[in-house]
C-alpha positions as CSV (number, residue, x, y, z in Angstrom):
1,X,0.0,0.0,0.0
2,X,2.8,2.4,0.7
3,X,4.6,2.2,-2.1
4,X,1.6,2.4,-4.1
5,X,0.8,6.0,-2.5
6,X,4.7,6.7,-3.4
7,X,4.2,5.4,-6.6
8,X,1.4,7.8,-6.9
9,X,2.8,10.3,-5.7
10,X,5.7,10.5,-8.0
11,X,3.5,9.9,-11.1
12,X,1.9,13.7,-9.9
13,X,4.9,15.3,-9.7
14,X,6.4,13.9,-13.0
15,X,2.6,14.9,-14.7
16,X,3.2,18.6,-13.6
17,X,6.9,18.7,-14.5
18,X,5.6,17.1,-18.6
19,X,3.3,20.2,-18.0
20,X,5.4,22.9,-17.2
21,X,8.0,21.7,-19.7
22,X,5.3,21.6,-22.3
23,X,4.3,25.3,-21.3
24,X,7.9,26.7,-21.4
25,X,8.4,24.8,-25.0
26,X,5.0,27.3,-25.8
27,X,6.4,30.0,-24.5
28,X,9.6,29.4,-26.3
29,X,8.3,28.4,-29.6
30,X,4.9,30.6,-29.7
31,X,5.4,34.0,-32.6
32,X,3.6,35.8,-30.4
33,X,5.2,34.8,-26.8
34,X,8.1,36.7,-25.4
35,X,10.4,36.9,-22.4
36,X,7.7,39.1,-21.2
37,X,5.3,36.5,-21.0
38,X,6.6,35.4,-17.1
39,X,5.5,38.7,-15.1
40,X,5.0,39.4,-11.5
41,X,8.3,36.6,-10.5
42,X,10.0,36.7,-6.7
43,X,12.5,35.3,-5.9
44,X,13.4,35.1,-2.2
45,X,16.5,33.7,-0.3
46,X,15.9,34.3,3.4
47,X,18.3,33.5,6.8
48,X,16.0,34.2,9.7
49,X,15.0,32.2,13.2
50,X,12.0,33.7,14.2
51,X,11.8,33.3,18.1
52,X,15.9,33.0,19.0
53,X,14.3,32.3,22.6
54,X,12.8,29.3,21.7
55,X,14.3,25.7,20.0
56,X,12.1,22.9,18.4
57,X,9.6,21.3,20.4
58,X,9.7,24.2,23.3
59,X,7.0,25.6,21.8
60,X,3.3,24.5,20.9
61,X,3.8,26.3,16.9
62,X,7.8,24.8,16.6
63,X,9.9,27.3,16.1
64,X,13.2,25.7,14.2
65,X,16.9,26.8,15.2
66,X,18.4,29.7,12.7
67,X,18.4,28.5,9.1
68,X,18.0,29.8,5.6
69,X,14.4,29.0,4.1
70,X,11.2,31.3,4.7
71,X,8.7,31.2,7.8
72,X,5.3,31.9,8.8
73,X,6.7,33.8,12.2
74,X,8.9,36.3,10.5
75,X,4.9,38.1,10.0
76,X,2.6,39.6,12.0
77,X,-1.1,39.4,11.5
78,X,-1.5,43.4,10.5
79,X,1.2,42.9,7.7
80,X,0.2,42.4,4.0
81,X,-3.2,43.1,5.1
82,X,-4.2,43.6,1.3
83,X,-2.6,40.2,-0.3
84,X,-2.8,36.4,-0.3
85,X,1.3,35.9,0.3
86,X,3.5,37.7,3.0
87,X,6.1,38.7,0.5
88,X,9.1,36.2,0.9
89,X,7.8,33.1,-1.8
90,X,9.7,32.3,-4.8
91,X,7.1,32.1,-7.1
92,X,5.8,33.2,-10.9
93,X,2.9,34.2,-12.8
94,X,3.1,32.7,-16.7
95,X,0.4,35.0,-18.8
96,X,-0.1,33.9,-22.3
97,X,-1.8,37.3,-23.6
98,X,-3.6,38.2,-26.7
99,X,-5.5,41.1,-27.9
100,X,-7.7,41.7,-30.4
101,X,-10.1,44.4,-32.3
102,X,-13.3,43.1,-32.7
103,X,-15.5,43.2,-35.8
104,X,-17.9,46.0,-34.0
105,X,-16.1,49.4,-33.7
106,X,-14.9,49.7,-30.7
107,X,-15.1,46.6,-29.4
108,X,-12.1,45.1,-27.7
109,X,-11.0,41.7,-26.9
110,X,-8.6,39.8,-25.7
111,X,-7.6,37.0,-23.2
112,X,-5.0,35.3,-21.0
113,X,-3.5,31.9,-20.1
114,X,-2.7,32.8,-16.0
115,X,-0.9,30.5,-14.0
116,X,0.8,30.6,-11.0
117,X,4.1,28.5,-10.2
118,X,4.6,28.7,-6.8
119,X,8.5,26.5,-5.4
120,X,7.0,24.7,-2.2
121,X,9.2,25.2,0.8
122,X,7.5,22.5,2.5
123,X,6.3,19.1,1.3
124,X,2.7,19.0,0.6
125,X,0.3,16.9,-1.2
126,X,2.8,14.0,-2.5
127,X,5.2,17.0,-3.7
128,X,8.8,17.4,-2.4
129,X,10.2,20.7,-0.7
130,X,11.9,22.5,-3.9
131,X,9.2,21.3,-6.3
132,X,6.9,23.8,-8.4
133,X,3.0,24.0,-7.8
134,X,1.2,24.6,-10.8
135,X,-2.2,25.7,-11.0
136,X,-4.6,28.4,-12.6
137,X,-4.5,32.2,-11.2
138,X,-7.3,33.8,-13.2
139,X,-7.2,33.3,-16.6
140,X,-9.9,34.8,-18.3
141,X,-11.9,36.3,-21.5
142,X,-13.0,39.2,-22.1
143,X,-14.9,41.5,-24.5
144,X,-15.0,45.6,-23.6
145,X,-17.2,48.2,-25.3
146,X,-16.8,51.5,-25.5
147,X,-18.9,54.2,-25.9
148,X,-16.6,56.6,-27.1
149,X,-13.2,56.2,-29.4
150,X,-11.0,53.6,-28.0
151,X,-7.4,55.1,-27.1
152,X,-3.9,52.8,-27.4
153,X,-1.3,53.0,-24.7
154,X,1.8,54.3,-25.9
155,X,3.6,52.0,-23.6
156,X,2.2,48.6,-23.5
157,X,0.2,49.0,-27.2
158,X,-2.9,47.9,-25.4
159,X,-6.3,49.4,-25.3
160,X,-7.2,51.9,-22.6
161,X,-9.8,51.3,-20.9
162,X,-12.9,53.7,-21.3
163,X,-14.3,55.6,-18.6
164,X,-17.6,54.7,-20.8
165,X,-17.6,50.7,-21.4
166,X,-19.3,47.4,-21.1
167,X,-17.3,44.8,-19.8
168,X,-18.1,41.1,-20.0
169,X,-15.4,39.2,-18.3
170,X,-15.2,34.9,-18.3
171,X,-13.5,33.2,-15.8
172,X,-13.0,29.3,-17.7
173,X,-11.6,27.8,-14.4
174,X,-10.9,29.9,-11.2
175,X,-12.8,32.7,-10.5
176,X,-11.3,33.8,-7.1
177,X,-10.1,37.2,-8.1
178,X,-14.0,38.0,-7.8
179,X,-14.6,38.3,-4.7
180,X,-16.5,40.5,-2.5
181,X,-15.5,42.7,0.3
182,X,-12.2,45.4,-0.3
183,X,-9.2,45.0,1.6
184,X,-7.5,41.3,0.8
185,X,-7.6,39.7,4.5
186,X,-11.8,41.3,4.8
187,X,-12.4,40.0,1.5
188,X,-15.0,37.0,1.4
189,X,-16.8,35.5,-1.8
190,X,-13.7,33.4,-3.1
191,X,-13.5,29.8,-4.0
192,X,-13.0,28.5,-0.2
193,X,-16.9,29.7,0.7
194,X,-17.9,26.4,-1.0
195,X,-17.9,23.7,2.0
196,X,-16.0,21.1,-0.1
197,X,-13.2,23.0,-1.4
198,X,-11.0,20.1,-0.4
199,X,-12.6,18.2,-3.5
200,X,-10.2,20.6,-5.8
201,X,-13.3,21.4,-8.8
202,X,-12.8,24.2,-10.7
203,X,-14.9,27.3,-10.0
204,X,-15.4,29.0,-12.9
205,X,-17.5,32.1,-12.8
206,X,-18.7,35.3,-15.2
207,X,-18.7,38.9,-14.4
208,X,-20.4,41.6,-16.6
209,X,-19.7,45.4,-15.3
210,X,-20.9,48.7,-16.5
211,X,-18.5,52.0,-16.5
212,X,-20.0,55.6,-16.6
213,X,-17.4,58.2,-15.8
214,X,-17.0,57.1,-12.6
215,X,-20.1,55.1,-11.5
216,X,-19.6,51.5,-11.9
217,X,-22.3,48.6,-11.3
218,X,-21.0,44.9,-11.8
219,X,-23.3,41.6,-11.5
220,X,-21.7,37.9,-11.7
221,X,-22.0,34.4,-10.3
222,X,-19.6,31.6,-9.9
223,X,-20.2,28.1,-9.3
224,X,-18.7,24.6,-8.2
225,X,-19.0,20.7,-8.4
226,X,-19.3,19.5,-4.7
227,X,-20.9,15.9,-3.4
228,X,-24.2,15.9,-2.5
229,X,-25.4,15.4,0.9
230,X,-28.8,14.4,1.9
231,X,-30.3,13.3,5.1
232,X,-30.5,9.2,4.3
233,X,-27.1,8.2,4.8
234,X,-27.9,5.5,2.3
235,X,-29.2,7.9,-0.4
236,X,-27.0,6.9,-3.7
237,X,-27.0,10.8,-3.9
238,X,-24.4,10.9,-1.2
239,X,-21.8,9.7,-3.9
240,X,-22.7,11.9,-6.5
241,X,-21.8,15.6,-7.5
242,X,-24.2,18.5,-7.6
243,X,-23.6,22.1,-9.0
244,X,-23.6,25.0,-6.5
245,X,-24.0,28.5,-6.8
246,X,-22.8,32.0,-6.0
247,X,-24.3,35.2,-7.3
248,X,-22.3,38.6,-6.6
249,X,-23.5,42.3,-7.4
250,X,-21.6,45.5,-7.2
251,X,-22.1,49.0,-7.5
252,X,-19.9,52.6,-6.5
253,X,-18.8,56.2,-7.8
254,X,-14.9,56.3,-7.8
255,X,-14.7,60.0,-8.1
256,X,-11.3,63.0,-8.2
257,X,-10.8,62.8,-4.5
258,X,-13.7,60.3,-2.5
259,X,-15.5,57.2,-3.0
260,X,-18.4,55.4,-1.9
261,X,-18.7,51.6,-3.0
262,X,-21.2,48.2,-2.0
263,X,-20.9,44.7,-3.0
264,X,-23.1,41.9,-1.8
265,X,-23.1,38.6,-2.7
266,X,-24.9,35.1,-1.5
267,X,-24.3,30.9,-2.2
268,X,-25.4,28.0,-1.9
269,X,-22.1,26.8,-0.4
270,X,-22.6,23.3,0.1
271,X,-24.7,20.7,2.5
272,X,-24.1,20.4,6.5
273,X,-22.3,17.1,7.0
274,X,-22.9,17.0,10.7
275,X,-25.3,13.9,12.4
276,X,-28.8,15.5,12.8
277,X,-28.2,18.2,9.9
278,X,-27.1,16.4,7.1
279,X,-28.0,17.3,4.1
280,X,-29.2,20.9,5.5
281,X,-28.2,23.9,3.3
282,X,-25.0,26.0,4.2
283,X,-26.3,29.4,2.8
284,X,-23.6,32.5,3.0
285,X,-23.8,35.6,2.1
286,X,-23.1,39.4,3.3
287,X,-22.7,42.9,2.5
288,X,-19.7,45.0,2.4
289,X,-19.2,48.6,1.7
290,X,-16.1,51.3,1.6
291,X,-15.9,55.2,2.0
292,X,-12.4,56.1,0.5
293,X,-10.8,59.7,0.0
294,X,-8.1,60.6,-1.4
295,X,-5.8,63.6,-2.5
296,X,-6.6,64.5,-6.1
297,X,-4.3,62.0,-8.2
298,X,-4.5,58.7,-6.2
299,X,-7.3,56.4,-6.4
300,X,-8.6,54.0,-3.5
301,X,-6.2,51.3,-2.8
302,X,-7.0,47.3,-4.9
303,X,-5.3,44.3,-4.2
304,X,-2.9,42.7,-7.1
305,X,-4.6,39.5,-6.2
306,X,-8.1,41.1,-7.9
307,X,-6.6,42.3,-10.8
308,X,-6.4,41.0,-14.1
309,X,-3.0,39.8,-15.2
310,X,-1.4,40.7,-18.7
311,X,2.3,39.9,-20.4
312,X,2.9,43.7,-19.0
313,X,3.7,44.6,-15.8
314,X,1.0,47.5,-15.7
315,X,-1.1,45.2,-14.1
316,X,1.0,44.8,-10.9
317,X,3.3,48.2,-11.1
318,X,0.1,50.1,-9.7
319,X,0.1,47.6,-6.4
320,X,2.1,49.2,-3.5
321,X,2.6,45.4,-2.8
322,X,4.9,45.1,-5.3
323,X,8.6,45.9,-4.8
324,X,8.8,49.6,-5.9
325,X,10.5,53.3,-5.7
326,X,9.8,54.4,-2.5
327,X,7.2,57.4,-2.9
328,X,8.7,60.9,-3.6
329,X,6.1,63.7,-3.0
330,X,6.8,67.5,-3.3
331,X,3.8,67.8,-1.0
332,X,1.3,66.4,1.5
333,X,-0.5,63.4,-0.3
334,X,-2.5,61.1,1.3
335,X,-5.7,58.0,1.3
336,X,-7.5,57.0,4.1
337,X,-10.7,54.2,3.8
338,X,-13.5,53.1,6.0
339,X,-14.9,49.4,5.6
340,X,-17.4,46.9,6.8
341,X,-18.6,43.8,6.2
342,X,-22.1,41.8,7.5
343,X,-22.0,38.1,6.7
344,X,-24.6,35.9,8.0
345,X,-24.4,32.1,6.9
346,X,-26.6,29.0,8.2
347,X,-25.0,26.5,10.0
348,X,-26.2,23.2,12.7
349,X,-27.9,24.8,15.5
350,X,-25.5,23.1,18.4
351,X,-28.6,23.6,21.5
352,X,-31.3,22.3,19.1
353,X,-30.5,18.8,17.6
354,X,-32.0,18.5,14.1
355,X,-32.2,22.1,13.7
356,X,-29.7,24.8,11.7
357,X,-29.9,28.5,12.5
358,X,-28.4,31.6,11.2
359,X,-25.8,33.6,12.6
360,X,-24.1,36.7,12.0
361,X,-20.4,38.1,11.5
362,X,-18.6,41.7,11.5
363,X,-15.6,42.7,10.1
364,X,-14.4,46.2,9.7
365,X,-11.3,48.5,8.7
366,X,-9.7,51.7,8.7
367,X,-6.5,52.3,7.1
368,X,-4.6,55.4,5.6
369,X,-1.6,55.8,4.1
370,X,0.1,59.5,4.4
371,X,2.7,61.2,2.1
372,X,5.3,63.9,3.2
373,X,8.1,64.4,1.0
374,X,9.9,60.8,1.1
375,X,8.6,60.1,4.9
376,X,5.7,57.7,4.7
377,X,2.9,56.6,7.5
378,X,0.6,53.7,7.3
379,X,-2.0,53.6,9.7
380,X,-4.6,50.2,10.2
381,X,-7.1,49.2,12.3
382,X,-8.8,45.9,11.9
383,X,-11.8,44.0,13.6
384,X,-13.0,40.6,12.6
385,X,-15.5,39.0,15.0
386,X,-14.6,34.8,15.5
387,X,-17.6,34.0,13.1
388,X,-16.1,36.3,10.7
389,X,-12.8,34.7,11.0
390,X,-14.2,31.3,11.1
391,X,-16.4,31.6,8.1
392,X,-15.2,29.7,5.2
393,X,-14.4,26.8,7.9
394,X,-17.6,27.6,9.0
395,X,-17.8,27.2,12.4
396,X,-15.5,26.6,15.3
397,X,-16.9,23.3,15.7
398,X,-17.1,22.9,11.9
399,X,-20.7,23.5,10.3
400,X,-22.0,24.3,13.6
401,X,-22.9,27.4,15.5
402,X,-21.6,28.6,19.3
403,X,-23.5,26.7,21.7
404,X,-25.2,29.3,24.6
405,X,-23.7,30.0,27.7
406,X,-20.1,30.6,25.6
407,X,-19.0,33.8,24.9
408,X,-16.5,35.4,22.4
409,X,-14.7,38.1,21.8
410,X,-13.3,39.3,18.4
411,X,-9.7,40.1,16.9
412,X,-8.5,43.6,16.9
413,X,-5.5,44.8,14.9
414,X,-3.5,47.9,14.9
415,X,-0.6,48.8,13.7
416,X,1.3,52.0,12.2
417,X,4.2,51.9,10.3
418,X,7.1,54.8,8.9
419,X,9.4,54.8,6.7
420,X,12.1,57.4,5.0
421,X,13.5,56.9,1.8
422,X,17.3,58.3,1.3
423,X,17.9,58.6,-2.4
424,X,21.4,58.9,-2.3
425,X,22.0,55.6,-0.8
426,X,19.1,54.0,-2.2
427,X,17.9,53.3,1.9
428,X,15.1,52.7,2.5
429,X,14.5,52.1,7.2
430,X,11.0,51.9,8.5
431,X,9.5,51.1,12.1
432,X,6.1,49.4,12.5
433,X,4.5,49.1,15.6
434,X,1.4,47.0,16.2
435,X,-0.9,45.4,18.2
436,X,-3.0,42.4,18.6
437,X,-6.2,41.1,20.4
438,X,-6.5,37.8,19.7
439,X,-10.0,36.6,18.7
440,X,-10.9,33.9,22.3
441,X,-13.8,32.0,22.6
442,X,-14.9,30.5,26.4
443,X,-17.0,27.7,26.6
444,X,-17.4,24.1,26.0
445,X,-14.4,22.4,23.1
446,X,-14.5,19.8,21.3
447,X,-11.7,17.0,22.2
448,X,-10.3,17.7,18.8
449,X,-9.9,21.0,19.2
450,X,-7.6,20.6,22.0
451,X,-4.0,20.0,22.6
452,X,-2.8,16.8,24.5
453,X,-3.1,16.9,28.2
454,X,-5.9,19.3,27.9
455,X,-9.0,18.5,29.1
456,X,-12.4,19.2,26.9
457,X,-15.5,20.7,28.0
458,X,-15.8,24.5,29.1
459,X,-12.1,26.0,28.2
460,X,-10.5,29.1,26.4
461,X,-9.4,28.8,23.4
462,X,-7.4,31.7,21.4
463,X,-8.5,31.8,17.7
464,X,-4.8,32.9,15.7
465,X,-6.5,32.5,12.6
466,X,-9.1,29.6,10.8
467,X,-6.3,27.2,10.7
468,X,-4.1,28.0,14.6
469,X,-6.5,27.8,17.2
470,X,-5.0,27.4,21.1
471,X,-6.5,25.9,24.5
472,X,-5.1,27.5,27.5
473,X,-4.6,25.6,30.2
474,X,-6.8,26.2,33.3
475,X,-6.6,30.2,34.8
476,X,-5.4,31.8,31.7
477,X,-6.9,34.1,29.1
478,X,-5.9,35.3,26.0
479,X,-4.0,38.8,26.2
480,X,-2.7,41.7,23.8
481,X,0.0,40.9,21.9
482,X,2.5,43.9,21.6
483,X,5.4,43.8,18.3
484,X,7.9,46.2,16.8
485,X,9.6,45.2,13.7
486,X,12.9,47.4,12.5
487,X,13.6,47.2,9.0
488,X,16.4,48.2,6.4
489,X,16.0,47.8,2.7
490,X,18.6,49.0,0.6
491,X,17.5,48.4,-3.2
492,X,20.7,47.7,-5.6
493,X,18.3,47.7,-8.6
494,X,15.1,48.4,-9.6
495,X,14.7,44.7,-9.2
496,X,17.0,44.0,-6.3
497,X,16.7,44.4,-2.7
498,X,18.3,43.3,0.2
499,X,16.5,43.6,3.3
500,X,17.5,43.4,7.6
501,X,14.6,42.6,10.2
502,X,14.3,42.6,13.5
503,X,11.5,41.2,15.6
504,X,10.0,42.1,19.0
505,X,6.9,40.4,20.5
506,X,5.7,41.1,23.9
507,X,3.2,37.8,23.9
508,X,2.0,36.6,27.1
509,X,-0.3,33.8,24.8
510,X,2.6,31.7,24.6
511,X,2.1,28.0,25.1
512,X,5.4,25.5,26.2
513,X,5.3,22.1,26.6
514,X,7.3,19.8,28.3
515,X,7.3,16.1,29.6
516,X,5.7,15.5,32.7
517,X,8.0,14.0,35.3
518,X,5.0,11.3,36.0
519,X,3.6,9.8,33.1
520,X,6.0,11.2,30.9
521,X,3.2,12.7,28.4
522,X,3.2,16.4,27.3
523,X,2.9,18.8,29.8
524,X,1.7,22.9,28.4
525,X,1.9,25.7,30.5
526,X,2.5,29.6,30.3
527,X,6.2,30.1,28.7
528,X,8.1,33.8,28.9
529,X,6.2,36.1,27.0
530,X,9.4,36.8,25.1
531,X,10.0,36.6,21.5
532,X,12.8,38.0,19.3
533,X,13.5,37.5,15.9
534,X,15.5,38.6,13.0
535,X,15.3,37.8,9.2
536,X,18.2,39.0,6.1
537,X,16.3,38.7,2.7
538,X,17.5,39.2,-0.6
539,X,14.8,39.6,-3.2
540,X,14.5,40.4,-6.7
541,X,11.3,40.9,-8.4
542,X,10.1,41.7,-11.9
């Protein structure tokens, strides 16, 4: 049997290497394909330790000795708020792009082969550390009309687009980039809302959107193949696929210097697997909306990860993700936002057996980002409620609501950040400072949700994030967690950076173990609430 699985295993990995050799042979041999065709690529060696204080298996989340390779710890919560990576992978986008005119004047279309080839630093899913995950990042069709003269960028030689168009946008395979909510980490809407994710379908989805000098309105839906779940266990239906649903709507003004915009969306996101519910609806769905303003010039702030890749680098320059010239203003420029989401979603009801019930969750934002010369402020503040943070789970006890008499209390984030750019040296230090209230939850835990030597029943439990939840032992509560990270980035290139951290944590949540002098099984209790770290990057990116 094992060496079946192996077997297996290596089969996968020698599939997606024929693929990406075939695609690079494409991209080699194509008349129309270019160096160009690979854009948004990072390349990241990293030396760091993030907690020198701690060695493997002191900690309940290891921290490993000093080595080179990338780490999870080396971030906190409030950084990269507005993307899907933290900024050290090695990874690439290949974009196969074409453009066309179409038959009707001005019409415009054009498409793009997107994928994403991320190196793994950690084995996963039958695939080595070292080897290259393939898969789709967005690739789409699309037809625009305008409703005036199309212009042509003098740069890239593709079509503007109109203040005064009609967009309809296909998403073949993976339509995750439409999503709704605004900032990245508040966003909701994306393939995980479907229950049974795990079962890797495509999600393909549509969008058609409507542009009027400013006012925007945008309808589309997105579905899924998931298995079907009914309440006779026996039900041949059980074994079968079904199609689900999502439907999203969108509407805004982006005007010179403010902006007001809504998004709403709901799906059929699968069926409750739980005893007593199966077969029961998981509905989600929500509301989010922004106020933005701005100085005259800048625009409210999008994510790379919801825009549309093309063999350009347009597409990603605009991103203050992306590695970039450190602003330069002559005078005080600035953008500050204000966000919320409601989400409500129906899920097992855990006090009534049999029955489901629908709950709610919050999330909101505000962030700015401030301009003075070559000094540069970033300001967040971020609350997400534990259903919020739980939702494409759902549930801390998956697919089913709190029980009563438990209580929770949601995650708050804050953090501000400077920097000053010295042109001369091409130096680039900043200081961040943040803050963290861990999302906690008080009441009665499931026997999987907690560590060994940790009893179930009524417990704390702090909620990191959907995937890192900790049970404190007896007597203790989740507490603020306090951070300061120093940074240095001096850029050799416009493609080239090397870049010093250090880390400071102040975190009174940490969990040790050791072995108990007894029994010899795993003992956890409080450890120093001291955690330093320090990282040296160097990065290029084009």
């Amino acid at each position: 049997m094992q060496s079946r699985f192996s077997h297996n295993g290596h089969k996968g990995i020698n599939s997606v290497r024929a693929i990406l050799a075939g695609l690079l042979a494409l991209v080699a041999f194509a008349p129309a394909a270019s160096a160009g065709d690979f854009v948004d690529t990072r390349l990241s060696f990293v030396f760091s330790d993030d907690n020198l204080l701690s060695g493997p298996g002191e900690s309940l989340i290891n921290s490993p000795e000093i080595d080179f390779g990338g780490r999870k710890g080396n971030y906190y919560p409030f950084e990269n708020l507005n993307s899907q990576d933290n900024g050290d992978e090695t990874l690439t986008h290949l974009v196969l792009y074409k453009e066309m005119p179409g038959f009707i004047k001005n019409l415009t279309t054009d498409a793009a082969f997107v994928a994403r080839l991320a190196v793994l630093t950690e084995p996963e899913n039958g695939f080595a550390a070292g080897d290259i995950k393939l898969k789709d990042d967005g690739s789409y069709i699309r037809a625009r009309y305008s409703f005036t003269d199309v212009e042509i960028d003098a740069k890239t030689g593709h079509t503007k687009d109109s203040a005064r168009q009609l967009t309809f946008l296909f998403y073949p395979t993976n339509a995750d980039r439409f999503r709704a909510g605004f900032t990245y980490d508040l966003s909701w809407g994306g393939n995980k809302i479907f229950t049974q994710q795990k079962s890797q379908f495509a999600t393909p989805g549509f969008k058609l959107r409507f542009d009027w000098d400013g006012f925007y309105l945008q309808a589309g839906a997105k579905s899924t193949r998931q298995l079907i779940l009914t309440e006779d266990k026996n039900d041949v239906a059980n074994r079968e696929l079904g199609a689900f649903w999502g439907g999203l709507l969108g509407l805004g003004y982006v005007g010179n210097m403010w902006a007001l915009e809504a998004n709403a969306a709901i799906f059929d996101a699968g069926r409750n697997p739980k005893q007593g519910v199966q077969g029961k609806s998981v509905v989600s769905g929500g509301v989010s909306a922004r106020l933005s303003a701005f100085s005259d010039g800048f625009k409210p702030e999008s994510s790379i990860d919801y825009r549309l890749y093309r063999n350009n680098d347009d597409s990603f320059e605009a991103s203050n993700y992306f590695l970039r010239k450190p602003k330069n203003y002559n005078s005080l420029t600035w953008r500050a936002s204000i966000e919320g989401n409601w989400l409500t979603q129906v899920l097992g009801d855990s006090d009534k057996i049999g029955s489901t019930k629908r709950i709610d969750a919050f999330a909101g934002a505000l962030r700015s980002d401030l301009y003075i010369g070559k000094f540069a402020i970033n300001i967040d503040l971020v609350y997400r409620d534990l259903y919020f943070i739980l939702f494409n789970v759902p549930g801390l006890d998956p697919y089913m609501t709190l029980p009563s008499g438990s209580s929770s209390i949601g995650e708050i984030l804050f953090a501000v950040k400077g920097e000053y750019w010295f042109e001369s040296t091409n130096l680039l230090p900043s200081l961040q400072f943040g803050i963290q209230k861990p999302a906690s939850y008080r009441g009665r835990v499931s026997e999987t949700l907690t560590p060994s030597a940790l009893a179930g029943g009524m417990q704390t439990v702090a909620v990191m994030d959907s995937s890192t939840i900790i049970a404190f032992p007896a007597g203790n509560e989740p507490k603020e967690i306090y951070s300061i990270k120093l940074a240095l980035r001096w850029d050799l290139s416009d493609m080239m950076s090397l870049i010093g951290t250090i880390n400071y944590n102040y975190d009174r949540n940490q969990l040790g173990r050791r072995k108990d002098s007894v029994d010899y099984t795993a003992e956890y209790y409080m450890r120093d609430p001291h955690v330093f770290g320090l990282g040296i990057f160097a990065q290029a990116r084009f």
